[in-house]
C-alpha positions in Angstrom: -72.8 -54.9 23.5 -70.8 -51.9 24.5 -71.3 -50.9 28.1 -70.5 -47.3 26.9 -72.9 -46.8 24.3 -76.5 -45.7 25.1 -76.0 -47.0 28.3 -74.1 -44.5 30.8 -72.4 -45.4 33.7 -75.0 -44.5 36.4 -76.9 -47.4 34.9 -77.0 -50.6 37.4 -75.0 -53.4 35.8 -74.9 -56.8 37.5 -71.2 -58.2 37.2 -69.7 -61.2 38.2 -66.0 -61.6 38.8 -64.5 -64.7 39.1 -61.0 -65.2 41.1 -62.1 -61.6 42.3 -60.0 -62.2 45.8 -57.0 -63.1 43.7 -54.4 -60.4 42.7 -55.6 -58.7 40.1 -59.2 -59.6 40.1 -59.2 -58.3 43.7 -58.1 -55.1 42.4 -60.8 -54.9 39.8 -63.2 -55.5 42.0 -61.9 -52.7 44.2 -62.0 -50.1 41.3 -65.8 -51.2 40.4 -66.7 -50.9 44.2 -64.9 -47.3 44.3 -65.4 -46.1 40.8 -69.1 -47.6 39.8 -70.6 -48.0 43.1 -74.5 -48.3 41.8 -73.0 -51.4 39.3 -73.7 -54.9 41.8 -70.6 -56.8 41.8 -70.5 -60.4 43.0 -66.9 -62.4 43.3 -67.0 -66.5 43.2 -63.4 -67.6 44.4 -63.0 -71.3 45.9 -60.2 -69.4 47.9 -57.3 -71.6 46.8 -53.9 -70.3 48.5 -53.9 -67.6 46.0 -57.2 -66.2 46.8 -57.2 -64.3 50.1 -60.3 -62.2 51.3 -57.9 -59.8 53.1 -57.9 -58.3 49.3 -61.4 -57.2 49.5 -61.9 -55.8 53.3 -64.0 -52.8 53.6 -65.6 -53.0 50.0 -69.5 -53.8 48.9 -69.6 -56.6 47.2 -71.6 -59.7 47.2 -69.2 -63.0 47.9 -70.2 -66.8 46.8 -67.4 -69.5 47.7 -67.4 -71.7 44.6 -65.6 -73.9 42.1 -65.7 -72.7 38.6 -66.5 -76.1 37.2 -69.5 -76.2 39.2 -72.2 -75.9 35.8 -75.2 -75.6 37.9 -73.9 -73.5 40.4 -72.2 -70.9 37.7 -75.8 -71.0 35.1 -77.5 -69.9 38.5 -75.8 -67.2 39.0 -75.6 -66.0 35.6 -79.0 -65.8 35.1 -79.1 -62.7 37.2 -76.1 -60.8 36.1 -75.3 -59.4 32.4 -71.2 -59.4 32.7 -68.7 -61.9 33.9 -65.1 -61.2 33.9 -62.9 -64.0 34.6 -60.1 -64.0 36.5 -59.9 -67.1 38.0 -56.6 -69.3 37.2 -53.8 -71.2 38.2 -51.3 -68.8 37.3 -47.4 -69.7 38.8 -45.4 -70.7 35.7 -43.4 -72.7 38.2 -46.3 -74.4 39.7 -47.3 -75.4 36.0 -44.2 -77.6 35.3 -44.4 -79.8 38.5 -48.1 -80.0 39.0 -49.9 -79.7 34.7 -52.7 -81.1 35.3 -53.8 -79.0 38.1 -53.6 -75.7 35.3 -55.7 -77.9 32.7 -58.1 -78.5 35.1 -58.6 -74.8 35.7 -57.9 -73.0 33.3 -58.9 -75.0 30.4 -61.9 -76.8 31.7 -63.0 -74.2 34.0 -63.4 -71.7 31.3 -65.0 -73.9 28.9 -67.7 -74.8 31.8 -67.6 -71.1 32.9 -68.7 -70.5 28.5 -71.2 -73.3 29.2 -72.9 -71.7 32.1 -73.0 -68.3 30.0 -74.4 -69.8 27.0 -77.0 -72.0 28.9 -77.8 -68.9 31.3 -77.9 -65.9 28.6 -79.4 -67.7 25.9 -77.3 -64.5 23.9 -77.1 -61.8 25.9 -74.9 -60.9 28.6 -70.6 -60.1 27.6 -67.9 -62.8 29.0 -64.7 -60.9 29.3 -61.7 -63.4 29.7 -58.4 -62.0 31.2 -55.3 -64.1 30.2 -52.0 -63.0 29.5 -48.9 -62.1 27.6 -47.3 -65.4 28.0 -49.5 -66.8 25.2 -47.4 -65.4 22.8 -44.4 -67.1 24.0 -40.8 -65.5 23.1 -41.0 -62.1 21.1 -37.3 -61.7 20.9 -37.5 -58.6 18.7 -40.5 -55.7 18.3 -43.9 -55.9 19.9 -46.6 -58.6 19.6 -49.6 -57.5 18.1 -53.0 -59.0 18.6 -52.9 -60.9 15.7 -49.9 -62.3 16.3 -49.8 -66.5 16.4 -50.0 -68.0 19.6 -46.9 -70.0 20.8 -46.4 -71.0 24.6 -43.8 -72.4 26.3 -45.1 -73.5 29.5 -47.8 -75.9 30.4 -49.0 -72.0 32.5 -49.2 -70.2 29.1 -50.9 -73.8 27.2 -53.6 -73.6 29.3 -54.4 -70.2 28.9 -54.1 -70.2 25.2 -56.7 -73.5 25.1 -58.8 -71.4 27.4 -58.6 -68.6 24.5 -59.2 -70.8 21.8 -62.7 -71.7 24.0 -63.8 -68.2 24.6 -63.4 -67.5 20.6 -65.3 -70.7 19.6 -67.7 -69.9 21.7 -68.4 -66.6 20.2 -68.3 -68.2 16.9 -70.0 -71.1 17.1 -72.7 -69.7 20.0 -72.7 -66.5 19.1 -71.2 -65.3 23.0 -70.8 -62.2 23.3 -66.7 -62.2 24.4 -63.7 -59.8 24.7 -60.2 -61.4 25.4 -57.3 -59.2 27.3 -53.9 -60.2 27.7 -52.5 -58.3 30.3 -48.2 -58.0 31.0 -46.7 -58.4 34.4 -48.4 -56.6 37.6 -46.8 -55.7 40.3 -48.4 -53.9 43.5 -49.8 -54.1 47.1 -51.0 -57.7 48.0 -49.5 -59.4 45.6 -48.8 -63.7 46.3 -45.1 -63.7 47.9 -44.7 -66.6 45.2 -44.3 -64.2 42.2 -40.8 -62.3 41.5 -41.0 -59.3 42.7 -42.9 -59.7 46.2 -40.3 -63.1 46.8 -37.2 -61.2 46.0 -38.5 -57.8 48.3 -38.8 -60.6 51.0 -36.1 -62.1 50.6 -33.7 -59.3 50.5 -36.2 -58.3 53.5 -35.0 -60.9 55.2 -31.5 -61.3 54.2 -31.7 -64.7 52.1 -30.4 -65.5 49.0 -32.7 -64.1 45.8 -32.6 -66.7 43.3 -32.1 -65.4 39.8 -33.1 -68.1 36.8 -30.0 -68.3 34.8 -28.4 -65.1 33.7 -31.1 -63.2 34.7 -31.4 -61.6 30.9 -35.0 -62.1 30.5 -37.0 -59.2 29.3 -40.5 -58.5 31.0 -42.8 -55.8 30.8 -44.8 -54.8 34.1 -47.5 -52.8 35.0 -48.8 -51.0 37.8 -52.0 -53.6 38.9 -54.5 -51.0 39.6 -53.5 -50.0 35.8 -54.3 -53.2 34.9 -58.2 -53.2 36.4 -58.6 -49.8 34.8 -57.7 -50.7 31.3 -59.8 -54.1 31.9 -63.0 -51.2 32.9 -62.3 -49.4 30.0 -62.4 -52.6 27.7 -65.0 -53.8 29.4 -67.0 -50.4 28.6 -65.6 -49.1 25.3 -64.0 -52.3 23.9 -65.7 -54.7 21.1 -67.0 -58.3 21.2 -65.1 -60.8 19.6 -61.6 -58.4 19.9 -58.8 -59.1 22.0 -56.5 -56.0 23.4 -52.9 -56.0 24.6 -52.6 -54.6 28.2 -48.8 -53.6 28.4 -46.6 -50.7 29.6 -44.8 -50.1 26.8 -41.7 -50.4 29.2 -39.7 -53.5 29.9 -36.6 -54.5 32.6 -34.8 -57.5 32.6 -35.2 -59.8 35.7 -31.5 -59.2 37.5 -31.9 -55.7 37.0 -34.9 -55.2 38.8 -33.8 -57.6 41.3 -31.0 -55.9 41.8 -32.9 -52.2 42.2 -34.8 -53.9 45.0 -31.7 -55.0 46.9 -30.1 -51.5 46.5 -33.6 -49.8 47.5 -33.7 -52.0 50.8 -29.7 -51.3 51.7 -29.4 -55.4 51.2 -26.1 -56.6 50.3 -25.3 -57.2 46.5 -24.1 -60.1 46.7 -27.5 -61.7 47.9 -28.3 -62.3 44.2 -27.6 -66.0 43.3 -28.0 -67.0 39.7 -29.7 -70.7 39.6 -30.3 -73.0 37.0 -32.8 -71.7 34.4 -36.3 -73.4 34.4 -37.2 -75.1 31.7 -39.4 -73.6 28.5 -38.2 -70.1 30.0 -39.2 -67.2 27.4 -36.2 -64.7 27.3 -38.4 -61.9 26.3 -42.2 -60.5 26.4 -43.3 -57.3 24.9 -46.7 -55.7 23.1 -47.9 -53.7 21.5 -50.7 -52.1 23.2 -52.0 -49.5 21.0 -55.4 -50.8 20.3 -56.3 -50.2 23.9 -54.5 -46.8 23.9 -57.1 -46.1 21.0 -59.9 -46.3 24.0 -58.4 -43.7 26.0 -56.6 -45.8 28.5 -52.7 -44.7 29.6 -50.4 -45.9 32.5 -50.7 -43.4 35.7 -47.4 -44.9 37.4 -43.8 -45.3 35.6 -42.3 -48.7 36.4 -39.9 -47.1 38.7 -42.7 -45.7 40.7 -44.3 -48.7 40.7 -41.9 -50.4 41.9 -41.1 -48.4 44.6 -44.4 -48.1 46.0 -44.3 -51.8 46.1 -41.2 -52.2 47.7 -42.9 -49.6 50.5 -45.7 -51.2 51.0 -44.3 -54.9 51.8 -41.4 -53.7 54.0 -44.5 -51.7 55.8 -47.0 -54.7 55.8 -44.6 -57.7 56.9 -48.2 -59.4 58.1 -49.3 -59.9 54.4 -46.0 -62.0 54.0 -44.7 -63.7 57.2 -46.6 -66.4 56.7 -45.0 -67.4 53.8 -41.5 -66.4 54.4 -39.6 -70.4 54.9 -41.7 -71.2 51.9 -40.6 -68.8 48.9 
């Protein structure tokens, strides 16, 4: 099944996101309501503190407020829609160490009930696309991880979400579910949680505190502008192949301090805000892909990381509301 092919794109298509008032799914879910407006698009979020339907205002959508390891609740709603793309997850790597079980629970057994529910509901049709992440490689010290590349995490975070990967390809295999995998790198961009890196260190230099920096701040990331992120999940979702997984990267990658420091230095905060703590443990130094087998499909970054990352910065210092709330906590 290839949306693409013989189909069009002023055909209806029936999608279900899950997580879709999360981060990025929220911005999926945007670019479907935008960008395929005849498609019917319905998000199921059980609204944890991640999920926020602040994400989603103004947009046509149909919303259901549900657990994904509710089996009956999941093959009901299957049963009328061809697509699912799931974003749902416990995602915070630092949230992983303390509280593990909480990511199994999720992200492992909420994707293997989520495959359930297809399998029971499509009976062989329909296409589960599962969005995970970079992080399942673990460290790529040197070069650019390939697809095919062995999976090795470090955190209980990136474990889960290479069991949930191991479910989504059994599935196909032993099923015969239709399934594409993505792993996406970094996002950054509006309405992002104030837990992750970026939005906690623009609020914190916002507001004058201290921005913690895991040891010597040397790791290696790559990020990506979030609404680049949706796009290149689209144009997987309509060009890409069942049973392949693509890279979603930049192709550009910063270490932590220095991107900490361009935020203090684009707020006029004082340099010496930045406080190098103890490093967490199972800490990768370095991510980086190789994303050519999504390039292949036509898909290319529209912001640089500097833009990105400026736009960001602009839109929290201009939308304190999204963030106040959270401010003694992060």
């Amino acid at each position: 099944m290839r949306l693409a092919q013989g189909m069009g794109y002023n055909i209806t298509m029936r999608v279900l996101v899950t997580g879709g008032a999360g981060f990025l799914g929220s911005r999926f879910v945007r670019l479907l309501a935008e960008e395929r407006p005849e498609w019917e698009i319905t998000v199921l979020d059980k609204l944890t503190y991640a999920g926020d339907m602040r994400r989603l205002r103004n947009l046509r959508f149909h919303f259901i407020h549900g657990d994904i390891l509710d089996q009956s609740l999941l093959v009901g709603l299957l049963v009328d829609h061809e697509v699912l793309v799931h974003f749902a997850a416990e995602t915070h790597v630092d949230r992983s160490i303390a509280r593990p079980g909480d990511f199994i629970r999720t992200n492992v057994l909420g994707t293997q009930t989520l495959l359930e529910a297809a399998r029971l509901a499509w009976e062989g049709g329909g296409l589960f696309l599962h969005v995970s992440t970079d992080e399942v490689y673990g460290p790529v010290p040197q070069g650019a991880a390939s697809e095919s590349w062995p999976l090795l995490p470090s955190s209980p975070y990136s474990a889960s979400k290479a069991g949930a990967e191991a479910f989504v390809m059994a599935y196909q295999k032993t099923y015969g579910l239709k399934a594409i995998v993505v792993r996406p790198c970094n996002g950054l961009g509006p309405f992002q949680h104030p837990e992750k890196f970026i939005p906690r260190m623009i609020v914190r230099a916002s507001l004058g505190k201290p921005l913690p920096v895991y040891g010597t701040g040397k790791q290696r990331r790559e990020w990506l502008w979030a609404d680049d992120i949706a796009r290149a999940i689209l144009v997987v979702l309509e060009r890409g192949k069942p049973g392949e997984t693509y890279n979603i990267g930049s192709g550009h990658e910063e270490e932590n301090i220095s991107v900490a420091r361009r935020i203090i230095e684009a707020l006029g905060a004082s340099p010496d805000l930045v406080q190098h703590v103890e490093d967490r443990p199972g800490h990768d130094i370095r991510y980086f892909m190789d994303s050519s087998k999504l390039r292949a499909l036509g898909w290319e970054p529209s912001r640089s990381f500097d833009q990105a990352l400026l736009e960001t910065i602009s839109w929290f210092a201009e939308n304190r509301w999204w963030w106040e709330g959270w401010a003694e906590e992060i």
